[in-house]
VEXDREN-2710 file (C-alpha; in Angstrom, 1 decimal):
% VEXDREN-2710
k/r/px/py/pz
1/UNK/296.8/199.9/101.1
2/UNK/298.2/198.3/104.1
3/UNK/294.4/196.7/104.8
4/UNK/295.3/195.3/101.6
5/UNK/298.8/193.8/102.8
6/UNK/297.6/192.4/105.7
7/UNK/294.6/190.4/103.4
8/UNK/297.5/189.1/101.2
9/UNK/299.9/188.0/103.6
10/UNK/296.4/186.1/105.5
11/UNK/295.9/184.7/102.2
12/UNK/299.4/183.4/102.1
13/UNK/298.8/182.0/105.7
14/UNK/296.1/180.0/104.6
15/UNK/297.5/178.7/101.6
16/UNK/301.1/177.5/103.1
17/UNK/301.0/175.1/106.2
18/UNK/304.7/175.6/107.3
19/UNK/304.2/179.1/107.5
20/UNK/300.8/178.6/109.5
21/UNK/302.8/176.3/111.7
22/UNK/305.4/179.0/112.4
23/UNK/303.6/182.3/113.1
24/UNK/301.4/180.2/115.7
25/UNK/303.0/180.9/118.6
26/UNK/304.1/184.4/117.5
27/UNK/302.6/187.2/119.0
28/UNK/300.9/189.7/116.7
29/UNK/304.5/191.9/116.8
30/UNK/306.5/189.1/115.5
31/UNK/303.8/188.4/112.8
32/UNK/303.7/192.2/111.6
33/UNK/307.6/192.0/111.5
34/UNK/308.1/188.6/109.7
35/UNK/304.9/190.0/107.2
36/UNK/306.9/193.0/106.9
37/UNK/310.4/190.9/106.0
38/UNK/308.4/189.2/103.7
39/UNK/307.4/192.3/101.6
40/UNK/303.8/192.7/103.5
41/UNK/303.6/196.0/105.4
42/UNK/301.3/196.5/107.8
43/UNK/300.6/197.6/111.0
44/UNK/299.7/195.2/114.2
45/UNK/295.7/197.2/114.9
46/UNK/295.6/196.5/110.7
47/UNK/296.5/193.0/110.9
48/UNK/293.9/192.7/114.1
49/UNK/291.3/194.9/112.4
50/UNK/291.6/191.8/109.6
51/UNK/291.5/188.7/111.6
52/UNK/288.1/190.3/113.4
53/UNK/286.2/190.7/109.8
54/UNK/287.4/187.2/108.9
55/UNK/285.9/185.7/111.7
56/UNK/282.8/187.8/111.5
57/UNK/282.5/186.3/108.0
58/UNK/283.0/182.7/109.6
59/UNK/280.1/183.1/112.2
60/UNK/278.2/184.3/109.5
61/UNK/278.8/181.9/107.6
62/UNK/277.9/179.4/110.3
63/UNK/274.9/181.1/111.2
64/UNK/273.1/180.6/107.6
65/UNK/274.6/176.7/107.4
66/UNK/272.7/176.3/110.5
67/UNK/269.5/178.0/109.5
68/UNK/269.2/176.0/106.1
69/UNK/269.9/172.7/107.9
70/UNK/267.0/173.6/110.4
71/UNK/264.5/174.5/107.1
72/UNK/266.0/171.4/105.8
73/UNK/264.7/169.6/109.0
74/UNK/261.4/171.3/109.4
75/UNK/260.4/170.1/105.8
76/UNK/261.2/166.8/105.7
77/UNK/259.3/166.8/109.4
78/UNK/256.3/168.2/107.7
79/UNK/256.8/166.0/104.9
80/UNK/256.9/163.0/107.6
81/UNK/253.8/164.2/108.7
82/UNK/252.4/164.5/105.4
83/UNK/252.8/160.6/104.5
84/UNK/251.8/159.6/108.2
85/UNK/248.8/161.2/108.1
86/UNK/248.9/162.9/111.2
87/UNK/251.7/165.3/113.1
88/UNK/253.9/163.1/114.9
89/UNK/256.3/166.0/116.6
90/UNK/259.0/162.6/118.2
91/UNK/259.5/162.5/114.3
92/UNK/260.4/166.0/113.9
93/UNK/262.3/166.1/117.1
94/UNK/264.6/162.8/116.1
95/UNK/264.9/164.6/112.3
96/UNK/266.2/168.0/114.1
97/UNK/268.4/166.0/116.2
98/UNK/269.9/163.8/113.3
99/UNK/270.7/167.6/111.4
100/UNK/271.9/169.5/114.1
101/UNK/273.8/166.6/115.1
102/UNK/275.4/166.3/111.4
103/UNK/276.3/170.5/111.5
104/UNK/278.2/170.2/114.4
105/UNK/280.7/167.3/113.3
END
């Protein structure tokens, strides 16, 4: 139940900047007591155990963005080939480069 808690009151954090802007330089005590003045109860290894899977979500997240932009690159390489005629790897080098470049912005 308290999992549960600490999901809502991240949910909250994300939906309202001023309340973003104010637990940022809280430690993780001051964040479980203001959650818990707010009617969230939870404890600190709870509200930690929650950040953790939401950023293991993130990379994973990440991870498979950056694995369809590379298929994405790889295709329109071979594609390039295709219509050349002949496998021209600068052209799937400058297409990878152009992608990856575009993920990290």
């Amino acid at each position: 139940m308290s999992e549960e808690n600490a999901m809502k009151f991240l949910k909250l954090i994300s939906k309202d900047n001023s309340l973003l802007e104010k637990i940022k330089p809280m430690s993780r005590d001051e964040i479980v007591l203001l959650a818990s003045q707010m009617g969230y109860d939870f404890t600190k290894e709870e509200y930690t155990y929650m950040m953790s899977m939401i950023r293991e979500s993130i990379e994973r997240k990440e991870v498979m963005k950056f694995r369809q932009l590379l298929l994405t690159a790889m295709i329109i390489a071979g594609i390039m080939s295709l219509i050349l005629g002949k496998y021209n790897y600068l052209i799937m080098f400058i297409c990878l480069y152009f992608i990856v470049l575009n993920f990290y912005k």
